[in-house]
C-alpha positions as CSV (number, residue, x, y, z in Angstrom):
1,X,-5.8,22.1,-6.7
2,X,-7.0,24.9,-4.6
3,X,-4.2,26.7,-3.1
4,X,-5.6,29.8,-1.6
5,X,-2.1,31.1,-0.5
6,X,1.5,29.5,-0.6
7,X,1.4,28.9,3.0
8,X,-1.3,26.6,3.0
9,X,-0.6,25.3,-0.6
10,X,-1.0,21.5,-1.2
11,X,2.9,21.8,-2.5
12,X,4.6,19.8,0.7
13,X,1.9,17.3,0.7
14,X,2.8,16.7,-3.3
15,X,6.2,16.5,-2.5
16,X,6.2,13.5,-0.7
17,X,7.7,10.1,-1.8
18,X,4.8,8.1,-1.3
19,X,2.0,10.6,-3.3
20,X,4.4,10.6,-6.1
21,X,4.4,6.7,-6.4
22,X,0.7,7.0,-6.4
23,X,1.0,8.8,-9.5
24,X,3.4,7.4,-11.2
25,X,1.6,4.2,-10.5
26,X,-1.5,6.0,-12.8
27,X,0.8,7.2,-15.5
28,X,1.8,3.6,-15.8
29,X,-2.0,3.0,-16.2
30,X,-3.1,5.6,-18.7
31,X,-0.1,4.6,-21.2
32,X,0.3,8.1,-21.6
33,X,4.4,7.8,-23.1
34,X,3.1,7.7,-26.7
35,X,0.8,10.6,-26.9
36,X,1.2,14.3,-28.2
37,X,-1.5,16.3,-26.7
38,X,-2.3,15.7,-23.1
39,X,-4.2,17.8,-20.2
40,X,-2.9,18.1,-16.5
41,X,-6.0,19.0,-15.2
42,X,-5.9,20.9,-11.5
43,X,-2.0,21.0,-12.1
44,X,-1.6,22.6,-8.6
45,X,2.3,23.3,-8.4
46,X,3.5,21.2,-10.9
47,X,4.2,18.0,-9.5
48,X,2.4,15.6,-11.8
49,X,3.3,18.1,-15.1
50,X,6.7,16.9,-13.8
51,X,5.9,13.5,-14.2
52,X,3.8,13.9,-17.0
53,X,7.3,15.5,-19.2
54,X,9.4,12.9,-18.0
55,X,7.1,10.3,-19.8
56,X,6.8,12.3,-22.9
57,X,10.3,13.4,-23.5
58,X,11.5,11.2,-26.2
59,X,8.0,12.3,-28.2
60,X,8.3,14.6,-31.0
61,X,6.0,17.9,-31.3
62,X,4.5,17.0,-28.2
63,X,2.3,19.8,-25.5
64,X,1.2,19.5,-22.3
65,X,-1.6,21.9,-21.1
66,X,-1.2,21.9,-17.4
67,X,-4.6,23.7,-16.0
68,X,-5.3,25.3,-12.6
69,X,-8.0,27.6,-11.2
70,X,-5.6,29.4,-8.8
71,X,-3.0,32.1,-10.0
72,X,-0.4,31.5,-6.6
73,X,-0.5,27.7,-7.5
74,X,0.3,28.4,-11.4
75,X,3.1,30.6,-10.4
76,X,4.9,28.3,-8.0
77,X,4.6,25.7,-11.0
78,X,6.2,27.7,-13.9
79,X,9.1,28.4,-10.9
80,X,9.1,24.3,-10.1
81,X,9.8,23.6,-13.8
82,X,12.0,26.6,-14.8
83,X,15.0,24.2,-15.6
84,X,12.7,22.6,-18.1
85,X,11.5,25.6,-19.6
86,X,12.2,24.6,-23.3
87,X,9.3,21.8,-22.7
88,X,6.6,22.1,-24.3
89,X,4.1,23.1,-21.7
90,X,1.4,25.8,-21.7
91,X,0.2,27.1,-17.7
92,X,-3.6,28.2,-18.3
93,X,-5.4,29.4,-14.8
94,X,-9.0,28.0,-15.6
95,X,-11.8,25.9,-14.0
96,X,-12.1,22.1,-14.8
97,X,-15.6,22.9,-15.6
98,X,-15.1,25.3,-18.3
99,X,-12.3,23.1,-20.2
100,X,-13.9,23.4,-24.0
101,X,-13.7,26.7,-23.5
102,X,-9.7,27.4,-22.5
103,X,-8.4,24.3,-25.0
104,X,-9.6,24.4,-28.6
105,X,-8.2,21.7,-30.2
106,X,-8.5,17.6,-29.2
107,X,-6.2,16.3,-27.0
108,X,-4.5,12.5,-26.9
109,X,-4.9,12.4,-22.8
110,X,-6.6,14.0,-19.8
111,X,-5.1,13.5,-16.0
112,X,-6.7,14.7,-13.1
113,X,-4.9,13.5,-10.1
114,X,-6.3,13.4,-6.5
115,X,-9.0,16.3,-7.3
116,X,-12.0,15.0,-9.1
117,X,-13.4,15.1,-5.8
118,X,-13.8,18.5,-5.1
119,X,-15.9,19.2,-8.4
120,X,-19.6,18.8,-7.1
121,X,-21.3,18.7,-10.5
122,X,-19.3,15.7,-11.7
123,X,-21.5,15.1,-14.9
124,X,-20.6,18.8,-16.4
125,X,-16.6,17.8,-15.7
126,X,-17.1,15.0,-17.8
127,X,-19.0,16.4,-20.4
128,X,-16.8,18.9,-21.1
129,X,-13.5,16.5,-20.7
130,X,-15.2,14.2,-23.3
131,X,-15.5,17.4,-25.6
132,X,-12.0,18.2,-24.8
133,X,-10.4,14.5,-26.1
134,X,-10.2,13.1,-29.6
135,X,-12.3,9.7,-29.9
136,X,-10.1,7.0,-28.4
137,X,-8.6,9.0,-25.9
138,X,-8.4,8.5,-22.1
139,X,-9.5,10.1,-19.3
140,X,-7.3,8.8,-16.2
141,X,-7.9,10.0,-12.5
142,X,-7.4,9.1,-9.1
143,X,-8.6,10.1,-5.8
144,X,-8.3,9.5,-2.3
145,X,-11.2,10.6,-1.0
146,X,-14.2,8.0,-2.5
147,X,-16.2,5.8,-1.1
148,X,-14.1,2.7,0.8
149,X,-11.3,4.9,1.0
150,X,-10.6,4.3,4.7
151,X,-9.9,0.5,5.3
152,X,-11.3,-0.8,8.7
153,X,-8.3,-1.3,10.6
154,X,-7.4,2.7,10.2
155,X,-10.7,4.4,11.3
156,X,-9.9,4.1,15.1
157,X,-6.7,6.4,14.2
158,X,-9.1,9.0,12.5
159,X,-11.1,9.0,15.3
160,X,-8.6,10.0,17.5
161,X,-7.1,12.3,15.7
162,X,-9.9,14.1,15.1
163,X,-10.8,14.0,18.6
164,X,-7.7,14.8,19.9
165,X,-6.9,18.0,17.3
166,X,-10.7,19.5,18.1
167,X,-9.5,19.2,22.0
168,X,-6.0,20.8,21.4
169,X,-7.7,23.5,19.9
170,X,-10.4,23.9,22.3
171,X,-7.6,24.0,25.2
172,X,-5.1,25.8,23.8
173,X,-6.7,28.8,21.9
174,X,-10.4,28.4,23.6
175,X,-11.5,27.9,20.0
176,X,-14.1,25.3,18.3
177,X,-15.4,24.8,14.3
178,X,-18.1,26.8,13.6
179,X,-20.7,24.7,12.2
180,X,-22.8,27.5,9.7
181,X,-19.1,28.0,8.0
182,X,-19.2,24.2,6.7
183,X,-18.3,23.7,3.7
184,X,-19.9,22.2,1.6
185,X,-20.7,18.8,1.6
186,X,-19.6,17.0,-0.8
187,X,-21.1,13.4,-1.7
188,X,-18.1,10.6,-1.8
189,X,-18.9,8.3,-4.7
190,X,-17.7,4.4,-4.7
191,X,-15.6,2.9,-7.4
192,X,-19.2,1.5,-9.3
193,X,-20.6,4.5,-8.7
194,X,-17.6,6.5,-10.9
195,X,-17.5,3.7,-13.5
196,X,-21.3,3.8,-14.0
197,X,-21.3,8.4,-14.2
198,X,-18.5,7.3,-16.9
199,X,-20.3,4.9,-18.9
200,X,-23.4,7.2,-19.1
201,X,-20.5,10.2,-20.1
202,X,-19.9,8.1,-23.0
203,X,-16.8,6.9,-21.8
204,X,-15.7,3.0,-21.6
205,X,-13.5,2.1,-17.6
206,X,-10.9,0.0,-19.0
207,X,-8.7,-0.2,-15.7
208,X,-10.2,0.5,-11.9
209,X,-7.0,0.0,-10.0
210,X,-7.3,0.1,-6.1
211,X,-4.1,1.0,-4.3
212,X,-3.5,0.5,-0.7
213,X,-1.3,3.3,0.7
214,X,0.9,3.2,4.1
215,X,0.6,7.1,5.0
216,X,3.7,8.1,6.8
217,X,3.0,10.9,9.7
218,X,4.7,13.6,7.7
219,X,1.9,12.5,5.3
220,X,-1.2,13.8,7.8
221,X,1.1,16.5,9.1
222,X,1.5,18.2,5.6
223,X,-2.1,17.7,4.5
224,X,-2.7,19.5,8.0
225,X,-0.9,22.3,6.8
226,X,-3.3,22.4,3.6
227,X,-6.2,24.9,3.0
228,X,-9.1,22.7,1.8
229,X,-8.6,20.3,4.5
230,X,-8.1,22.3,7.4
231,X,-11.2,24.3,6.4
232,X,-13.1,20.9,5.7
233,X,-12.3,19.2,9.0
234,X,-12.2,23.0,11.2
235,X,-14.7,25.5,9.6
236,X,-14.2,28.9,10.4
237,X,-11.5,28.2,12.9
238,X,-8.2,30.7,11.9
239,X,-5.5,28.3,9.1
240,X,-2.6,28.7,11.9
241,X,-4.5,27.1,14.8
242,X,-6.2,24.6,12.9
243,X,-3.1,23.5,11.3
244,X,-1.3,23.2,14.6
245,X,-4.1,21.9,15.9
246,X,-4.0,18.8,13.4
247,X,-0.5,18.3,13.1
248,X,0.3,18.0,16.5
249,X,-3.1,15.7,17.5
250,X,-1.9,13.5,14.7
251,X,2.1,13.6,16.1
252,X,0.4,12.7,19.9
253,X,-1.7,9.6,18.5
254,X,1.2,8.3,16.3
255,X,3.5,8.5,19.5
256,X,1.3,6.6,21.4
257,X,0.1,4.3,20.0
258,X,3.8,4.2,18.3
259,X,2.5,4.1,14.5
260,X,4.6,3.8,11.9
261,X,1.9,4.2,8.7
262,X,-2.2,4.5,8.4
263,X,-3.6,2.5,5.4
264,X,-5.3,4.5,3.1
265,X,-6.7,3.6,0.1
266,X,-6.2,5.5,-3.5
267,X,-8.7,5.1,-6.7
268,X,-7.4,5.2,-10.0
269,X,-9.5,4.7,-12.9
270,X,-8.7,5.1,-16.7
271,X,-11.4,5.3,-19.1
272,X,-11.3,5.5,-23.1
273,X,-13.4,8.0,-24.6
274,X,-15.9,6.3,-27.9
């Protein structure tokens, strides 16, 4: 995960019941309990290496490489785990794309929770995971932002919220997104679409598993107060007054139209490597 300071990490987000479920619920998938060597790809703070050593503590001899590009994110984790610090676990800060080149030997398992869709040049990623796992091993992921992520009945509350955060902003600090600071786009595949980049990877999907999520409001407030997706929804607009700017347009609509969840819906897909 990309957490370009600790004040706009994606730590709180992580933290929360419900985003813990959803990746417990692809543990459960990827059968992970038996295996020795196993890669938490885009390991952010730590919360799925948690999850990750509580399914392989009664395995013998076994490692966990937990991987992250940013340094700040690292650090937090190692501090998150520091009770467990007789585990087995090596921190490397290193790009997904470059995994062949940071891990050496094969590995049993690779998980790459809710980030696969940041990497723009998807084929490379999975070239170099497949070079990264023994034959026979898995590759398991899951995203939330694909194609059908949004069920019907929830886009009228993204349209409000959207509307109502870019109007906050606009009245309370005279400020708008600057358009040429977009980041950049990034193309949303469907559920086919992964399974069919997979298969031409070399891989086999053995379990496409679509989760329907009720997101509390702490649940957009917190991934308000996160770098990527302030800067995704509010180019070039300061972190502090885009954050506030989201978190309280999202607090007004949920008041109002007295929500108690939005669906959302999470892709999880496990594939075997041949």
């Amino acid at each position: 995960m990309n957490t370009k300071s600790e004040d706009y990490s994606f730590s709180k987000f992580a933290d929360l019941d419900f985003y813990r479920r959803i990746n417990s619920r692809l543990l459960d998938l990827s059968n992970i309990q038996d295996q020795k060597r196993v890669i938490d790809l885009g390991c952010g703070t730590g919360g799925v290496t948690r999850l990750v050593l509580d399914r392989l503590q009664l395995c013998r001899d076994s490692m966990i490489y937990a991987i992250d590009h940013s340094a700040s994110a690292i650090k937090q984790a190692v501090s998150e785990l520091d009770e467990r610090r007789n585990a087995a676990v090596r921190f490397i800060q290193g790009d997904a794309t470059s995994l062949a080149d940071k891990i050496k030997e094969k590995v049993d398992a690779v998980i790459y929770c809710n980030s696969i869709h940041y990497v723009l040049d998807k084929e490379k990623l999975l070239h170099e995971i497949k070079q990264s796992l023994r034959p026979g091993g898995t590759l398991s992921f899951n995203t939330s932002f694909f194609d059908g992520s949004h069920p019907p009945e929830s886009q009228e509350f993204y349209r409000r919220w959207m509307m109502r955060s870019l109007r906050i902003l606009k009245r309370e600090y005279g400020l708008r997104p600057v358009r040429s600071d977009k980041v950049t786009s990034r193309k949303h595949l469907s559920a086919n679409e992964y399974s069919d980049l997979l298969v031409s990877q070399g891989f086999e999907v053995t379990n496409a598993d679509l989760m329907e999520v009720d997101v509390p409001l702490q649940g957009w407030v917190d991934i308000s107060g996160y770098s990527d997706f302030i800067e995704g929804v509010m180019p070039g607009v300061p972190m502090d007054k885009a954050s506030s700017s989201l978190q309280q347009g999202a607090s007004e609509i949920y008041n109002e139209k007295d929500l108690k969840s939005v669906k959302r819906h999470w892709l999880g897909i496990v594939a075997t490597s041949l």
